[in-house]
Structures are given as structure tokens and as C-alpha cells.
C-alpha positions, 0 to 999 in steps of 0.5 A: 500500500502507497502512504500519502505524505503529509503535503498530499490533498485531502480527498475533499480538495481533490474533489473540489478542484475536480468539480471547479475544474468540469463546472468550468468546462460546462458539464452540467453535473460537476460535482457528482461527475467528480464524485463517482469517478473519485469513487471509483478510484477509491474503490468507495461507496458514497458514505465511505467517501464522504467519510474519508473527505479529510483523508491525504489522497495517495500520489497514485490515486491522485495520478489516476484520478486526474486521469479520468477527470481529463477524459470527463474534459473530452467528453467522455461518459461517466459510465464510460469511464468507471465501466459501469451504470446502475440501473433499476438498482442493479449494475450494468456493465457500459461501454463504447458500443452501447448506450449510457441507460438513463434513470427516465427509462426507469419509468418504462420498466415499472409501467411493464412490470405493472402492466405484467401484474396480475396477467397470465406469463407470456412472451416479452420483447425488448427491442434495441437492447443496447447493454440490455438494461430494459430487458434484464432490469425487468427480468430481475424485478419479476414477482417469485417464480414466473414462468414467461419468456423475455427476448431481447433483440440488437442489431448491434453484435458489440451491444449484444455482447454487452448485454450477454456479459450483464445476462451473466452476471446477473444470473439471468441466462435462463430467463432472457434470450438475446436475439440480433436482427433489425428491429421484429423483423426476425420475431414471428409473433405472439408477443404480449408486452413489446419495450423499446427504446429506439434511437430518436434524435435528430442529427443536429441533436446529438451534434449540439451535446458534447456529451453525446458525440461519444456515444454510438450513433447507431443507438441515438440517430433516428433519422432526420426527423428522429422518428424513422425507428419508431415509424418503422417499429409501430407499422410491424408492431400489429404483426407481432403483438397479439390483440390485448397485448401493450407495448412502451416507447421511449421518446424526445418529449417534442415527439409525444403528439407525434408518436402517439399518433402513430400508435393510434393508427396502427392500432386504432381502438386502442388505449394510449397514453403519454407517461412524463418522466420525473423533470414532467415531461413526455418521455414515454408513449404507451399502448394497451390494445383491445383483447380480439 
């Protein structure tokens, strides 16, 4: 073990000279950036950090850390950079090839879960995967022992390998199937509960955020108007999904009048609704269609 000299900062200033430093580059969380990455230099949950705010940080941990903050300076994710992302509770190996999961698509796995109570097991699909966060999450929270099927599907072979690697280590190999194929297309049918979060930005969005630009742009770009995924998967969608099934979309909140029309025409009849994330805004569209 390397001991600090008594000239060594303390984690506190490490940590704020850190968070000054990204404030003053424009990252919109500063000190929380900080603050993981410390962490995860450390090797330190939250409590024990700030427990250890007054502790001499060694040379080494320092090198390392202002390593990962300078990375942070380029734009490179968070998650990226500590190799992992918690979600619904659980951690999720990240990386390149696939994107950061976001605490709004949260809100779609708790409306599929508890859409799912109280119905009958059946086939749920998970399209466009990524690091199989939707998917996996899900498979984790399902009440005692169920006995439906989950599938999640890329056309990514990089994000598949991603998700096989969270599958295993999350003990869920015999519960959740990965598929890679374009959208449902590769899917026959019989799907009862349809998730998706498709890429949906327009070009100039993710060229306007810098910290966007490192993320796959397979996963982010829609097109140019950020619905063609969407479009495409709500045309297949009465195909595969049997009559009283549901499916979820993620959405850019300007999309929301958009794609709830979409889903309207294709399944005309049905109930559908706009789910707002926790900042209040549309985030999701949702559709529970007419048992045949």
C-alpha cells in the first residue's frame, strides 16, 4: 500500500478542484461527475467517501484520478469511464458500443412490470437492447417464480455482447434470450408486452451535446426527423403483438403528439397514453390494445 505524505490533498480538495475544474468546462453535473469517478478510484461507496473527505489522497490515486477527470474534459461518459451504470438498482456493465441507460427509462420498466401484474406469463420483447438494461432490469424485478419468456433483440453484435456479459452476471441466462436482427423483423409473433427504446434524435441533436458525440450513433440517430425507428417499429408492431397485448416507447418529449399518433393508427381502438418522466415531461408513449 502507497502512504500519502503529509503535503498530499485531502480527498475533499481533490474533489473540489475536480468539480471547479468540469463546472468550468460546462458539464452540467460537476460535482457528482467528480464524485463517482473519485469513487471509483477509491474503490468507495458514497458514505465511505464522504467519510474519508479529510483523508491525504495517495500520489497514485491522485495520478489516476486526474486521469479520468481529463477524459470527463473530452467528453467522455461517466459510465464510460468507471465501466459501469446502475440501473433499476442493479449494475450494468457500459461501454463504447452501447448506450449510457438513463434513470427516465426507469419509468418504462415499472409501467411493464405493472402492466405484467396480475396477467397470465407470456412472451416479452425488448427491442434495441443496447447493454440490455430494459430487458434484464425487468427480468430481475419479476414477482417469485414466473414462468414467461423475455427476448431481447440488437442489431448491434458489440451491444449484444454487452448485454450477454450483464445476462451473466446477473444470473439471468435462463430467463432472457438475446436475439440480433433489425428491429421484429426476425420475431414471428405472439408477443404480449413489446419495450423499446429506439434511437430518436435528430442529427443536429446529438451534434449540439458534447456529451453525446461519444456515444454510438447507431443507438441515438433516428433519422432526420428522429422518428424513422419508431415509424418503422409501430407499422410491424400489429404483426407481432397479439390483440390485448401493450407495448412502451421511449421518446424526445417534442415527439409525444407525434408518436402517439402513430400508435393510434396502427392500432386504432386502442388505449394510449403519454407517461412524463420525473423533470414532467413526455418521455414515454404507451399502448394497451383491445383483447380480439
Amino acid at each position: 500500500m502507497i502512504e500519502p505524505d503529509a503535503a498530499s490533498p485531502t480527498a475533499g480538495e481533490v474533489l473540489r478542484a475536480a468539480a471547479v475544474r468540469l463546472a468550468a468546462a460546462g458539464r452540467d453535473t460537476p460535482r457528482l461527475d467528480a464524485e463517482v469517478l473519485l469513487r471509483h478510484v477509491l474503490g468507495l461507496d458514497r458514505t465511505g467517501l464522504f467519510v474519508r473527505l479529510r483523508d491525504p489522497v495517495t500520489n497514485q490515486d491522485r495520478v489516476a484520478f486526474e486521469a479520468l477527470v481529463a477524459r470527463r474534459l473530452e467528453n467522455v461518459p461517466v459510465a464510460y469511464l468507471t465501466g459501469t451504470r446502475e440501473f433499476m438498482g442493479l449494475p450494468f456493465a457500459v461501454g463504447p458500443g452501447v448506450l449510457v441507460p438513463r434513470p427516465e427509462t426507469e419509468i418504462l420498466v415499472e409501467w411493464a412490470l405493472a402492466w405484467l401484474a396480475n396477467r397470465p406469463p407470456g412472451l416479452v420483447l425488448d427491442i434495441g437492447t443496447g447493454s440490455g438494461a430494459i430487458a434484464l432490469s425487468f427480468a430481475a424485478h419479476l414477482p417469485g417464480p414466473w414462468t414467461g419468456w423475455i427476448v431481447a433483440g440488437d442489431l448491434s453484435r458489440a451491444a449484444l455482447a454487452v448485454a450477454a456479459r450483464n445476462r451473466a452476471a446477473l444470473g439471468l441466462d435462463g430467463r432472457v434470450g438475446l436475439v440480433r436482427g433489425d428491429l421484429a423483423g426476425w420475431c414471428r409473433g405472439g408477443v404480449d408486452l413489446l419495450l423499446a427504446n429506439l434511437p430518436y434524435l435528430r442529427p443536429e441533436q446529438r451534434a449540439a451535446n458534447p456529451d453525446l458525440v461519444a456515444e454510438p450513433a447507431l443507438a441515438l440517430l433516428g433519422g432526420g426527423d428522429g422518428l424513422d425507428p419508431i415509424r418503422r417499429l409501430l407499422a410491424d408492431a400489429p404483426r407481432v403483438l397479439v390483440p390485448g397485448g401493450a407495448l412502451g416507447l421511449e421518446i424526445d418529449p417534442a415527439q409525444a403528439a407525434a408518436v402517439e399518433a402513430l400508435a393510434r393508427a396502427a392500432f386504432p381502438g386502442a388505449r394510449a397514453a403519454v407517461l412524463p418522466d420525473l423533470a414532467g415531461l413526455a418521455r414515454h408513449v404507451v399502448v394497451e390494445t383491445t383483447p380480439g
